[in-house]
Residue frames as a rotation matrix with the C-alpha (Angstrom) as fourth column:
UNK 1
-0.315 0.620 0.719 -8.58
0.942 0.298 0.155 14.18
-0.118 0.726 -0.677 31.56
UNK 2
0.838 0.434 -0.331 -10.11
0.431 -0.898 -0.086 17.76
-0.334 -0.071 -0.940 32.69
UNK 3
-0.021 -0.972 -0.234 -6.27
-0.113 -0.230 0.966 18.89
-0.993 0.047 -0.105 31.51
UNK 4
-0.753 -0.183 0.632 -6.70
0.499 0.467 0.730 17.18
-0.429 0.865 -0.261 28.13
UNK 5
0.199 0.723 0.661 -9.97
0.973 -0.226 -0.046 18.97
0.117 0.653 -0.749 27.32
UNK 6
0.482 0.110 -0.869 -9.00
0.138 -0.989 -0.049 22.17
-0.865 -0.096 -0.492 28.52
UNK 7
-0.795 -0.604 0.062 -6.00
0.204 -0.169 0.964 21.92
-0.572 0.779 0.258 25.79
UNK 8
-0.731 0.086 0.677 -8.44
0.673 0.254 0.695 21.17
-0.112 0.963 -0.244 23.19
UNK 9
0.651 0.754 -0.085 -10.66
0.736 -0.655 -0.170 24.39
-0.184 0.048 -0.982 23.93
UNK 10
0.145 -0.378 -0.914 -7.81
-0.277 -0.903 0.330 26.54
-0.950 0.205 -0.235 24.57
UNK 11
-0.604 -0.472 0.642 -6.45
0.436 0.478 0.762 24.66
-0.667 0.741 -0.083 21.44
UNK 12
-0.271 0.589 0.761 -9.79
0.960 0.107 0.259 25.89
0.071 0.801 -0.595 19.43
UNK 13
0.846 0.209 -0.490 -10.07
0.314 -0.939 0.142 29.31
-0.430 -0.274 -0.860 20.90
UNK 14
0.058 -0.868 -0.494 -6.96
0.105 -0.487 0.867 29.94
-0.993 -0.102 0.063 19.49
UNK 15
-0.796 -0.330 -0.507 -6.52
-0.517 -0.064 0.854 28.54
-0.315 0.942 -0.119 15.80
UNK 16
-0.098 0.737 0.668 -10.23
0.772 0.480 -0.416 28.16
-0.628 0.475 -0.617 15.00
UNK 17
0.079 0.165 -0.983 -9.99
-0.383 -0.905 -0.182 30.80
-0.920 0.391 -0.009 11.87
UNK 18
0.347 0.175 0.922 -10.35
0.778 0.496 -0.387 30.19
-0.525 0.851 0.036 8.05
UNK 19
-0.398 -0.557 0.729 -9.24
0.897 -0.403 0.183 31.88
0.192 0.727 0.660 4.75
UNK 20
-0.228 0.262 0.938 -11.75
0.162 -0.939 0.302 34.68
0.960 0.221 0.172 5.54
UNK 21
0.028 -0.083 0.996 -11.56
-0.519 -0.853 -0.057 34.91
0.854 -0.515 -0.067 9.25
UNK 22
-0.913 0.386 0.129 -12.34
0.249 0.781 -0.573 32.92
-0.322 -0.491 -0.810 12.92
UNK 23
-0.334 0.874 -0.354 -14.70
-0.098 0.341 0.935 30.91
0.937 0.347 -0.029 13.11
UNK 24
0.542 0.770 -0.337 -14.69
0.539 -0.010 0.842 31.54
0.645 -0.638 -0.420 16.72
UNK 25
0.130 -0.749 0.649 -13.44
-0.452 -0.628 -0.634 34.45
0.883 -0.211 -0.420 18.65
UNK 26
-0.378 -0.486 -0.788 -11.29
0.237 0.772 -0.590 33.82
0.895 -0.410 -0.177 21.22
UNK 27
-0.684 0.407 0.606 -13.53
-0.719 -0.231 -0.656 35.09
-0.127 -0.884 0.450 23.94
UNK 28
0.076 0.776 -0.626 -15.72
-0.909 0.312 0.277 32.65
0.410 0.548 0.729 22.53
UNK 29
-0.033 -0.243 0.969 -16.77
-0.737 0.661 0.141 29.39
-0.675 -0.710 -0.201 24.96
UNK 30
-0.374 -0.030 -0.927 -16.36
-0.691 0.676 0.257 26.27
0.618 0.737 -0.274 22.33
UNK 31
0.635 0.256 0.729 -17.92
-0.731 0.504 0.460 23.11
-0.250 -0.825 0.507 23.39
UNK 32
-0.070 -0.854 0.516 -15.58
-0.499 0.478 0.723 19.81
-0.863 -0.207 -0.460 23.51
UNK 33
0.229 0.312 0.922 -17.29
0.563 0.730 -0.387 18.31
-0.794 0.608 -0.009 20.66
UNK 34
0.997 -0.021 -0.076 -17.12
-0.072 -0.641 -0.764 21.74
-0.033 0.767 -0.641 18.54
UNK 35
0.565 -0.786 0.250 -13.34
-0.675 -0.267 0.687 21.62
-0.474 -0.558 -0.682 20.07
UNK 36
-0.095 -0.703 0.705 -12.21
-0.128 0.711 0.692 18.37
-0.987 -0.024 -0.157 19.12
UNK 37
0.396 0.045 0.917 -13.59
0.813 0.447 -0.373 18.41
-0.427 0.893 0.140 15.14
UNK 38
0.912 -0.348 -0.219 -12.07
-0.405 -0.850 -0.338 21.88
-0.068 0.396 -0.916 14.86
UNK 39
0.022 -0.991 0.133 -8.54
-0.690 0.081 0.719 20.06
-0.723 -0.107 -0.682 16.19
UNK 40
-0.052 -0.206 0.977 -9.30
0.514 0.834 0.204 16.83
-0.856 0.512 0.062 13.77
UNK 41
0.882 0.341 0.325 -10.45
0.433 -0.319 -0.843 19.45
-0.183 0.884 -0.429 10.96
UNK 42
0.790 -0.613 0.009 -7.34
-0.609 -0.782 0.131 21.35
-0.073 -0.109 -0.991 11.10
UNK 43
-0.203 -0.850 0.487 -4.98
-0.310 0.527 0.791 17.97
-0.929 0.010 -0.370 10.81
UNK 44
0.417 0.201 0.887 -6.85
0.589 0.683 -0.432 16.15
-0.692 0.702 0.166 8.36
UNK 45
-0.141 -0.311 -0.940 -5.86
-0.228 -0.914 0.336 19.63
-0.963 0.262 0.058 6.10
UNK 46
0.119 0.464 -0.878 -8.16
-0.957 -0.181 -0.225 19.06
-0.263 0.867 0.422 3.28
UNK 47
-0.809 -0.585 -0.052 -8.05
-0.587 0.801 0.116 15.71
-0.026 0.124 -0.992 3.47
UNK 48
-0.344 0.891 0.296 -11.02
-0.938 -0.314 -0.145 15.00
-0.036 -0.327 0.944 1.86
UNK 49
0.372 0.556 0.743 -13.60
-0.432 0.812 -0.392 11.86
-0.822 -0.175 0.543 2.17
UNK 50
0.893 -0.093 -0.441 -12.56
-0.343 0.495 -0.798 10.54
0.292 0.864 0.410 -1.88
UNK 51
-0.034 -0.994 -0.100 -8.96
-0.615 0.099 -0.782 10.67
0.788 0.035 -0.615 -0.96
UNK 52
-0.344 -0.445 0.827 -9.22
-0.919 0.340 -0.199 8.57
-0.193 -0.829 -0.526 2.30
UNK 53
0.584 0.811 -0.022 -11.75
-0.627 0.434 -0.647 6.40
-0.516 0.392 0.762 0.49
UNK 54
0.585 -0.661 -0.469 -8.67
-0.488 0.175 -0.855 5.63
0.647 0.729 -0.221 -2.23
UNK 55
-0.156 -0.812 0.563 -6.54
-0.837 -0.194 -0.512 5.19
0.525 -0.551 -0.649 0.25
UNK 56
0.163 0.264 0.951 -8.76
-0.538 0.832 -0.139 2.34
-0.827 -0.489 0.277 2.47
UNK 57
0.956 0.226 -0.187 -9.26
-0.291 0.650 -0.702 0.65
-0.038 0.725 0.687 -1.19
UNK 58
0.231 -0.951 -0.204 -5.35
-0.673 -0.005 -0.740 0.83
0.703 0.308 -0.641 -1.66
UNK 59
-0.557 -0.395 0.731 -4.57
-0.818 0.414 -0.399 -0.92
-0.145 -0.820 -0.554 1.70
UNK 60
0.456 0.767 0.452 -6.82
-0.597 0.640 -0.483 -3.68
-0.660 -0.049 0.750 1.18
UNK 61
0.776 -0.308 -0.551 -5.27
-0.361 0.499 -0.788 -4.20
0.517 0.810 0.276 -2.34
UNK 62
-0.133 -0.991 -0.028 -1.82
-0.672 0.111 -0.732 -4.25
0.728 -0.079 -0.681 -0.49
UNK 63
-0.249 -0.016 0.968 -2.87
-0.888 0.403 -0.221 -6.70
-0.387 -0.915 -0.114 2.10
UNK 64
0.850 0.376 0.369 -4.79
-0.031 0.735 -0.677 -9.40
-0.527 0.564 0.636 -0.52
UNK 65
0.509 -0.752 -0.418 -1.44
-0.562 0.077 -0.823 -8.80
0.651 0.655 -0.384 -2.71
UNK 66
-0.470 -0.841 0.268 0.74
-0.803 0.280 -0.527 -9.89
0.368 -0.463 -0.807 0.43
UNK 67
-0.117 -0.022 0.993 -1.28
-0.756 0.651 -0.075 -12.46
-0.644 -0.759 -0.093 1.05
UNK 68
0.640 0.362 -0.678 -1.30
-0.638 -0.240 -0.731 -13.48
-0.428 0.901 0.077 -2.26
UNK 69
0.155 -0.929 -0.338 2.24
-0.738 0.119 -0.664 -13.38
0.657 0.352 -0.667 -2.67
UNK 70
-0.184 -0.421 0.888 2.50
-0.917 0.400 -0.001 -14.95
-0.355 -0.814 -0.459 0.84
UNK 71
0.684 0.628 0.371 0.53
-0.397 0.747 -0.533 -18.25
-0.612 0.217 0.761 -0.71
UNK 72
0.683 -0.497 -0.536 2.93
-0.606 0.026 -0.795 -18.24
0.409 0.867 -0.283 -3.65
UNK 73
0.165 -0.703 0.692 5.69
-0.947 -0.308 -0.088 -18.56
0.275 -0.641 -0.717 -1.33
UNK 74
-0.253 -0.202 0.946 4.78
-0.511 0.858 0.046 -21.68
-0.821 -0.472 -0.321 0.65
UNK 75
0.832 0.460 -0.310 3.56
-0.527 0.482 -0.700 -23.15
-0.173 0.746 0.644 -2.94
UNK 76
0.598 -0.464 -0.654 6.90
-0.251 0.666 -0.702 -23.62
0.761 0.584 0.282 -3.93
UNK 77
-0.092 -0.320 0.943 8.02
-0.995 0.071 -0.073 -24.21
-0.044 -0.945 -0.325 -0.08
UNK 78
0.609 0.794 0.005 6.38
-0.792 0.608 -0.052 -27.76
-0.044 0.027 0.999 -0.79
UNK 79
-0.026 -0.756 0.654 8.17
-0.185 0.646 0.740 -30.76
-0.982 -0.101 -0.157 -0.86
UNK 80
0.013 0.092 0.996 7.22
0.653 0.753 -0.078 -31.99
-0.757 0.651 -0.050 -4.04
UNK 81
0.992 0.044 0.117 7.62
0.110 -0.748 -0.654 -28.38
0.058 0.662 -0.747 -5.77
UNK 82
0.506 -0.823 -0.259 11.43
0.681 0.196 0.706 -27.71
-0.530 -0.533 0.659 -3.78
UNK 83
0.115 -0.565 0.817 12.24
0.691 -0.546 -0.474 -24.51
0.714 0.619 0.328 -5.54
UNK 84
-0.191 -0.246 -0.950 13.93
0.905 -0.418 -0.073 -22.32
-0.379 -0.874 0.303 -2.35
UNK 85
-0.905 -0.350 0.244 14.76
0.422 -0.814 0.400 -19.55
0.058 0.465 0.884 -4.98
UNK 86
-0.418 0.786 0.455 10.88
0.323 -0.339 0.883 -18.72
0.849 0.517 -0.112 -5.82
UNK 87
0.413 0.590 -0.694 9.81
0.730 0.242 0.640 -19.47
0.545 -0.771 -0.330 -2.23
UNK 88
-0.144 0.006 -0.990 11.86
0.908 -0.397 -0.134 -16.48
-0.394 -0.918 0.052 -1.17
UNK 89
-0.899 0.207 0.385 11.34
0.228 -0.529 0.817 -14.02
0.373 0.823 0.429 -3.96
UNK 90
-0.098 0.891 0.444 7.79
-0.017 -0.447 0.894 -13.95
0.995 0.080 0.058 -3.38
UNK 91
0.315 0.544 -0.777 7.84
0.904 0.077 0.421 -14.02
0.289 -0.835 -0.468 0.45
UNK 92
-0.647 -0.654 -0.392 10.29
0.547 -0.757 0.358 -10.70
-0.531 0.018 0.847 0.07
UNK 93
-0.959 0.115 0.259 7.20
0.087 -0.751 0.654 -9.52
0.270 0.650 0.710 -1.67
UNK 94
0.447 0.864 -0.232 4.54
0.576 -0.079 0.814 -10.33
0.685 -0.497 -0.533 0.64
UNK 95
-0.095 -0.349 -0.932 6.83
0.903 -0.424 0.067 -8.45
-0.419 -0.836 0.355 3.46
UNK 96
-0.977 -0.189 0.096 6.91
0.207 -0.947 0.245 -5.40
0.044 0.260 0.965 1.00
UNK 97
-0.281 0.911 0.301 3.24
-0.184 -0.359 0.915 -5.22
0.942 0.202 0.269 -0.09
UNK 98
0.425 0.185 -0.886 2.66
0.822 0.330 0.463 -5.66
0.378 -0.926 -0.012 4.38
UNK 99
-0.523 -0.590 -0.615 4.85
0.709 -0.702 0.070 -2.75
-0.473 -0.400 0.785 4.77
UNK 100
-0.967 -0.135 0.218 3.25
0.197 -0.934 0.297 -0.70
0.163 0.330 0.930 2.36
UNK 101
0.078 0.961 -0.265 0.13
0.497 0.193 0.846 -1.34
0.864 -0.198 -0.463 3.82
UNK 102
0.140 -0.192 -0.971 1.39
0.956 0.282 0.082 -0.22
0.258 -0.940 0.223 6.59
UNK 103
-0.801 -0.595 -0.069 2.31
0.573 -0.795 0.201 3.03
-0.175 0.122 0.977 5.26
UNK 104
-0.395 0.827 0.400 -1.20
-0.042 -0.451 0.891 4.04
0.918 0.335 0.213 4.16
UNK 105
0.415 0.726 -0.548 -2.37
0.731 0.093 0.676 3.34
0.542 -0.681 -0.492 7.49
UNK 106
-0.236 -0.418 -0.877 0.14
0.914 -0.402 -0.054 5.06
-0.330 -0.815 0.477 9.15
UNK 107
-0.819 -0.365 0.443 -0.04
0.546 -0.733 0.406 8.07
0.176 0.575 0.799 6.55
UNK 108
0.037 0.947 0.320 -4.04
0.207 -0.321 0.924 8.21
0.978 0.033 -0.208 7.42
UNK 109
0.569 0.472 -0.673 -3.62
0.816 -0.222 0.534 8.55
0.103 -0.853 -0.512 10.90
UNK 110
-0.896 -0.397 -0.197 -1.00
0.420 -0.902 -0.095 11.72
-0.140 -0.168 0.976 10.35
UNK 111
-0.951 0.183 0.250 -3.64
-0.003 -0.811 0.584 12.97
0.310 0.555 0.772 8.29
UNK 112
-0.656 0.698 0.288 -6.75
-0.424 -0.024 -0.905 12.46
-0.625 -0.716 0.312 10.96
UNK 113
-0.542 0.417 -0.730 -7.99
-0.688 0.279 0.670 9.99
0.483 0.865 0.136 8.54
UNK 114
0.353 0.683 0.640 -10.02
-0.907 0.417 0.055 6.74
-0.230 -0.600 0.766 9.45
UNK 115
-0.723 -0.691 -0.004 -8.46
-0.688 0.720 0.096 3.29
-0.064 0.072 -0.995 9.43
UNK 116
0.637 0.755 0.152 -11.39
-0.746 0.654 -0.124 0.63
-0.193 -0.034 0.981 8.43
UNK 117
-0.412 -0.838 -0.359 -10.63
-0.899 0.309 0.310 -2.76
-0.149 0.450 -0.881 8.26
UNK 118
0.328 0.936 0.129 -12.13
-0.919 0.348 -0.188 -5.74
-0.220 -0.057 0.974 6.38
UNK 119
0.569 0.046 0.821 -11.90
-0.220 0.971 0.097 -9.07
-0.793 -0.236 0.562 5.27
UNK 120
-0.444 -0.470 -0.763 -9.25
-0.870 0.024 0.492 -10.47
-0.213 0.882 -0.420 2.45
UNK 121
0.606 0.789 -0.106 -10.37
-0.730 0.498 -0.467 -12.46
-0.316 0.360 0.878 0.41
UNK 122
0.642 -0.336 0.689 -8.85
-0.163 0.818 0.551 -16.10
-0.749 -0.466 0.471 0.36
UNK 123
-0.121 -0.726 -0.677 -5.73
-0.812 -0.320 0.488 -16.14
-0.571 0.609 -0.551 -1.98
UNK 124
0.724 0.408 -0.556 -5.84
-0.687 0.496 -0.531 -18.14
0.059 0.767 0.639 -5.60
UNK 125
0.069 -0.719 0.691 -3.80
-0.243 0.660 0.711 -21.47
-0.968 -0.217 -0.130 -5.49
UNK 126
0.751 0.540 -0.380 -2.57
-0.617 0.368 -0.696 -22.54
-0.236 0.757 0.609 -8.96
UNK 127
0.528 -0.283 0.801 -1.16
-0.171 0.889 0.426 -25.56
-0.832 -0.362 0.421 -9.92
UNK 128
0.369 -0.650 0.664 1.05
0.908 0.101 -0.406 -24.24
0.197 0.753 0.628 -12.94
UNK 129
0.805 -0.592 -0.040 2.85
-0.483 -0.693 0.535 -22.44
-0.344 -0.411 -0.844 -10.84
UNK 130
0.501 -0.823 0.266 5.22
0.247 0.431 0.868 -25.42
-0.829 -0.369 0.420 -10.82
UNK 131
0.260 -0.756 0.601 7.08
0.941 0.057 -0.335 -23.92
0.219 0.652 0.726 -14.14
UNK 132
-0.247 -0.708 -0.662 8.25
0.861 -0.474 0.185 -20.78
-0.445 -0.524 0.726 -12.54
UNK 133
-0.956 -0.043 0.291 7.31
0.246 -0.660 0.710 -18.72
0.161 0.750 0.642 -15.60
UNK 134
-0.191 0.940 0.283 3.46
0.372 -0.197 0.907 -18.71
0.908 0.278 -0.312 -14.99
UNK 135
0.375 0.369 -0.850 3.83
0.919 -0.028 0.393 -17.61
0.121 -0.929 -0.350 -11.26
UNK 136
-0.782 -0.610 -0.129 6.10
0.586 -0.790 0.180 -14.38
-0.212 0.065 0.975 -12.63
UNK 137
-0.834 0.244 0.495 3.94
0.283 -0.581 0.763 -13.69
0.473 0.777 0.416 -14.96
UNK 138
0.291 0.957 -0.006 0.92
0.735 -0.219 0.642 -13.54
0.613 -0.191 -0.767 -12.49
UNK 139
0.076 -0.397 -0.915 3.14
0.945 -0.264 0.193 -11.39
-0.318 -0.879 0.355 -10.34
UNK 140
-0.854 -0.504 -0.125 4.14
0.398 -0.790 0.466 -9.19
-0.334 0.348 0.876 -12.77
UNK 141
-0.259 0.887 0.383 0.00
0.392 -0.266 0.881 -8.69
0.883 0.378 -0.279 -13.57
UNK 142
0.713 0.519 -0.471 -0.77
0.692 -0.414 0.591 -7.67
0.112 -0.747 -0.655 -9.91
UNK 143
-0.552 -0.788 -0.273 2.75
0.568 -0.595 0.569 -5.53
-0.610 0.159 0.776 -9.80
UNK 144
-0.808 0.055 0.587 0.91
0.349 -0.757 0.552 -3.65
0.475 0.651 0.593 -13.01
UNK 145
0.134 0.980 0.149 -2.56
0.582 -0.200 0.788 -3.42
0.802 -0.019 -0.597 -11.63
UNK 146
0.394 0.087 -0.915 -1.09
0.813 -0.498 0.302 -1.88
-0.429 -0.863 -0.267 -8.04
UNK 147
-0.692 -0.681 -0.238 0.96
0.576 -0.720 0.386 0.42
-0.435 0.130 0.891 -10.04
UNK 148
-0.263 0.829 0.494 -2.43
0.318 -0.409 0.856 1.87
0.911 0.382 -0.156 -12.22
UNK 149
0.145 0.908 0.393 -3.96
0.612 -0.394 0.685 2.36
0.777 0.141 -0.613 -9.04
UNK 150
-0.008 -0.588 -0.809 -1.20
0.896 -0.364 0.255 3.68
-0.444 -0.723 0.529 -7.12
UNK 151
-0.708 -0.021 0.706 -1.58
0.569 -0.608 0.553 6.27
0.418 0.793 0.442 -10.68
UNK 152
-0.207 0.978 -0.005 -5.19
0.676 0.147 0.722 6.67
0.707 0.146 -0.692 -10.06
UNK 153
0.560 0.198 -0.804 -4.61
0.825 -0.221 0.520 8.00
-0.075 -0.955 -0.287 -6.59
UNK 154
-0.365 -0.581 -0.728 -2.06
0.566 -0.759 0.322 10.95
-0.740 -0.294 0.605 -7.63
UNK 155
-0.541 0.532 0.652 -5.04
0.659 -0.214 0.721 11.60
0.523 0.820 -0.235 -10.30
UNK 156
0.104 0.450 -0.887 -7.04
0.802 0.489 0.342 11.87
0.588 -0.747 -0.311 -7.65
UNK 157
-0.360 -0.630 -0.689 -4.71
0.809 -0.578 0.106 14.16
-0.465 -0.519 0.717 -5.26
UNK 158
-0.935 -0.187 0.301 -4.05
0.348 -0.648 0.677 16.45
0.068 0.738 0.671 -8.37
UNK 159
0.006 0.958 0.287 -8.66
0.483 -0.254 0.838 16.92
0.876 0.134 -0.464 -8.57
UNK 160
0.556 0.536 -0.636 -8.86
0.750 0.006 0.661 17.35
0.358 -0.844 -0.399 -5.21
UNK 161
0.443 -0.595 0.670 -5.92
-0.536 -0.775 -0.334 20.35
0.719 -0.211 -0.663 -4.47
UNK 162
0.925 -0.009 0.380 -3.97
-0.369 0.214 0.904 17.76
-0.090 -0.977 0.194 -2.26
UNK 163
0.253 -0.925 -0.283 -0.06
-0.563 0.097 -0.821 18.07
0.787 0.367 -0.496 -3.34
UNK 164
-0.455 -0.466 0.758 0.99
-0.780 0.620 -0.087 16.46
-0.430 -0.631 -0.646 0.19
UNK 165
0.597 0.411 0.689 -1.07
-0.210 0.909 -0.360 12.94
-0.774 0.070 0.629 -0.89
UNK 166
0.998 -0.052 -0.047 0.49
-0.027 0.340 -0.940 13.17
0.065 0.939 0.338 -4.42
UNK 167
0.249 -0.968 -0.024 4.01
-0.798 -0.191 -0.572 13.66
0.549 0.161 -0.820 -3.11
UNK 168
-0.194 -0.307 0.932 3.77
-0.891 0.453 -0.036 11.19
-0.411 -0.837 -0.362 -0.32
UNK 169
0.850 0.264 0.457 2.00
0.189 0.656 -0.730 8.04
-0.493 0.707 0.508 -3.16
UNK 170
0.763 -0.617 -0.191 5.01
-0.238 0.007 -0.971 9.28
0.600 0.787 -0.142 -5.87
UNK 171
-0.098 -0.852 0.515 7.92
-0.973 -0.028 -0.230 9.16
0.211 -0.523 -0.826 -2.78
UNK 172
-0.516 -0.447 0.731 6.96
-0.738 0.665 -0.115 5.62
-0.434 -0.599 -0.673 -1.71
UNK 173
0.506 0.834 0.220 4.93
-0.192 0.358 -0.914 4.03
-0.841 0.420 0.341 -4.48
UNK 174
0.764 0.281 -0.581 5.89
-0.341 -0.589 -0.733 4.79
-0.548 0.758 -0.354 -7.45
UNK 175
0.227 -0.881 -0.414 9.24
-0.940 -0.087 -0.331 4.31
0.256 0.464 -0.848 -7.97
UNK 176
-0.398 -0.262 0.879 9.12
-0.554 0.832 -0.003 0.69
-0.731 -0.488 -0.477 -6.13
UNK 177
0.448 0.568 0.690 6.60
0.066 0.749 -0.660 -0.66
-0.891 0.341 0.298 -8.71
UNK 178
0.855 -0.004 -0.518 8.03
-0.464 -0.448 -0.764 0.70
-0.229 0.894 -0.385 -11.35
UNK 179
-0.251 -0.871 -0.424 11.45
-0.918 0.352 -0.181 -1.15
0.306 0.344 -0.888 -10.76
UNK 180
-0.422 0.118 0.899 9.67
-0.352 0.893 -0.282 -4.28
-0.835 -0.435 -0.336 -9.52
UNK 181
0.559 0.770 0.307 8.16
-0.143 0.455 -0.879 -4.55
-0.817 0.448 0.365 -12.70
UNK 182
0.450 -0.574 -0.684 11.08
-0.816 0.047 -0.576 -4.14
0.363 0.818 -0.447 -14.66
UNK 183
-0.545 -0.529 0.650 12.51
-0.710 0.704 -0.023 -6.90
-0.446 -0.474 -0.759 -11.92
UNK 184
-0.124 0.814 0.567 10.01
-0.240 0.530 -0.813 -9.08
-0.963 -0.237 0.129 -12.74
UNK 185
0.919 -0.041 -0.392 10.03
-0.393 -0.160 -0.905 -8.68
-0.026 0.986 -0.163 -16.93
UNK 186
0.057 -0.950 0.308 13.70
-0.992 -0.018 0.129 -9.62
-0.117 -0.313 -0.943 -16.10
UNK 187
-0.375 -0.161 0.913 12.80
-0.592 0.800 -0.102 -12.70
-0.713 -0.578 -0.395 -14.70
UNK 188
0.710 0.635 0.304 10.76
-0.149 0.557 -0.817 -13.96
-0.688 0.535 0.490 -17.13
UNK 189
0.826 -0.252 -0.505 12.75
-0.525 -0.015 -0.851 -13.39
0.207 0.968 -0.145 -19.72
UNK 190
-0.412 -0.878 0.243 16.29
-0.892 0.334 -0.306 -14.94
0.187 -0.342 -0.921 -17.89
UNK 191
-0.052 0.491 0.870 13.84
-0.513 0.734 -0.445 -18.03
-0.857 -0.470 0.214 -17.35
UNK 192
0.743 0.459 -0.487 13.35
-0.534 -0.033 -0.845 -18.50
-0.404 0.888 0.220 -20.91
UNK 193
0.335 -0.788 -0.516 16.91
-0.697 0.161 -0.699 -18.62
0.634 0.594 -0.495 -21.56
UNK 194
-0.361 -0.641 0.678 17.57
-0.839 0.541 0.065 -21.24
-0.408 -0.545 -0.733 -18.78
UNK 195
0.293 0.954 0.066 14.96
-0.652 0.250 -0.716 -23.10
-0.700 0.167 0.695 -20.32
UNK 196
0.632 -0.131 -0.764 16.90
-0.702 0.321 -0.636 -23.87
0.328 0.938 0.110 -23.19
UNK 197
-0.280 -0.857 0.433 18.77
-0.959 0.231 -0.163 -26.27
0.040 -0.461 -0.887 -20.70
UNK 198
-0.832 0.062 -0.551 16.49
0.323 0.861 -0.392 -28.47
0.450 -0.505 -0.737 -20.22
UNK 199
0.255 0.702 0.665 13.00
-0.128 -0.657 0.743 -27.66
0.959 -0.274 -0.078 -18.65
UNK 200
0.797 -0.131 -0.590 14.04
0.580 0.442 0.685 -29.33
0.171 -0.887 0.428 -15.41
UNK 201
0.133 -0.953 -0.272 17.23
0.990 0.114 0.084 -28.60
-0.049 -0.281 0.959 -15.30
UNK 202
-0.342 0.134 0.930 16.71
0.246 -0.942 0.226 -24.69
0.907 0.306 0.290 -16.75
UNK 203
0.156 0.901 0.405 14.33
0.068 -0.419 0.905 -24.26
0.985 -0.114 -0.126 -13.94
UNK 204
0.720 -0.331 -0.610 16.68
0.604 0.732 0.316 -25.31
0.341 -0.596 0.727 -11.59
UNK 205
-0.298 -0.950 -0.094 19.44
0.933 -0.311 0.179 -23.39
-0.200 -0.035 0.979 -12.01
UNK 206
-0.383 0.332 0.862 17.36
0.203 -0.880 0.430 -20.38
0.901 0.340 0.269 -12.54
UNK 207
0.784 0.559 0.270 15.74
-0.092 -0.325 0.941 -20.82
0.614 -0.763 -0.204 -9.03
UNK 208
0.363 -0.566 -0.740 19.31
0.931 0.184 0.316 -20.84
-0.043 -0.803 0.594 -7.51
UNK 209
-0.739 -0.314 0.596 20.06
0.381 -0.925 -0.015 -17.29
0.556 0.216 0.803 -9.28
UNK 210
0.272 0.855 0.441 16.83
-0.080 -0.437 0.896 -16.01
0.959 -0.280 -0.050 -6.81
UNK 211
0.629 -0.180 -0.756 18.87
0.770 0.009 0.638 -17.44
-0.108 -0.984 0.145 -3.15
């Protein structure tokens, strides 16, 4: 332990210095507290309070989505619903929107953010799911709404002078929602046209094009 704190004095006696000079010379005794926010100030690199703030909101969203999605899932898991095709679709999207939760946490603790964590709030059950088309279409509404505020946040970045937040949201954001929502527009539409089979039968053969 006495090993660990020396680090983090010598650690601050060394590279405590700003744009216009140190902020303590190295002859200079630091205490452990002055020691350890100098080392957390120095990761976080401008990583200010709005941007981690975005960030907790963002993880939340992605956790209430995956559980969201995760509900969907066992909806049409049901006996009396028996569409496999839907039931893995959307559990392949509660694992994603879980993973990218994951990423924001993980991304805050490079950046000596704070991980908070609260309650989700109890996913919507609806009973016209069972035509296939109204359970896209609510996907493809939370798919747009994470993608706005996945936007919001490299708005955000861009105010604040933080190019590493806005590259690291566009590298692993961005481009996923964007092609999940065109997946997803897809789907509807290719539903439509099975439709014309038959509603049963359409809906059928449309949830076998999804195993």
């Amino acid at each position: 332990m006495q090993g660990v704190i020396g680090l983090l004095v010598g650690v601050a006696a060394v590279f405590a210095f700003s744009a216009s000079g140190w902020l303590y010379s190295p002859d200079e005794k630091v205490s452990v507290i002055e020691a350890r926010n100098l080392v957390n100030k120095l990761v976080e690199q401008n990583f200010e309070y709005y941007n981690q703030r975005a960030i907790r909101k963002q993880i939340t969203e992605c956790l209430r989505d995956s559980y969201q999605y995760l509900a969907m899932s066992m909806y049409f898991d049901q006996a009396e619903v028996a569409l496999p095709g839907f039931h893995k679709l959307f559990k392949e999207y509660s694992d994603r929107e879980m993973s990218n939760a994951v990423k924001l946490m993980t991304y805050m603790n490079l950046r000596e953010g704070s991980n908070k964590f609260i309650g989700i709030p109890e996913p919507k059950i609806s009973y016209e799911w069972h035509d296939g088309e109204t359970a896209l279409i609510s996907a493809l509404r939370m798919e747009h709404k994470a993608n706005t505020k996945f936007q919001t946040i490299i708005q955000l970045a861009l105010e604040k002078h933080d190019p590493h937040l806005k590259q690291f949201i566009e590298d692993n954001f961005l481009d996923q929602k964007v092609k999940v929502i065109k997946e997803l527009g897809d789907k509807v539409t290719q539903l439509g046209k099975y439709s014309s089979e038959g509603k049963g039968l359409g809906l059928q053969m449309f949830d076998n094009t999804l195993l």
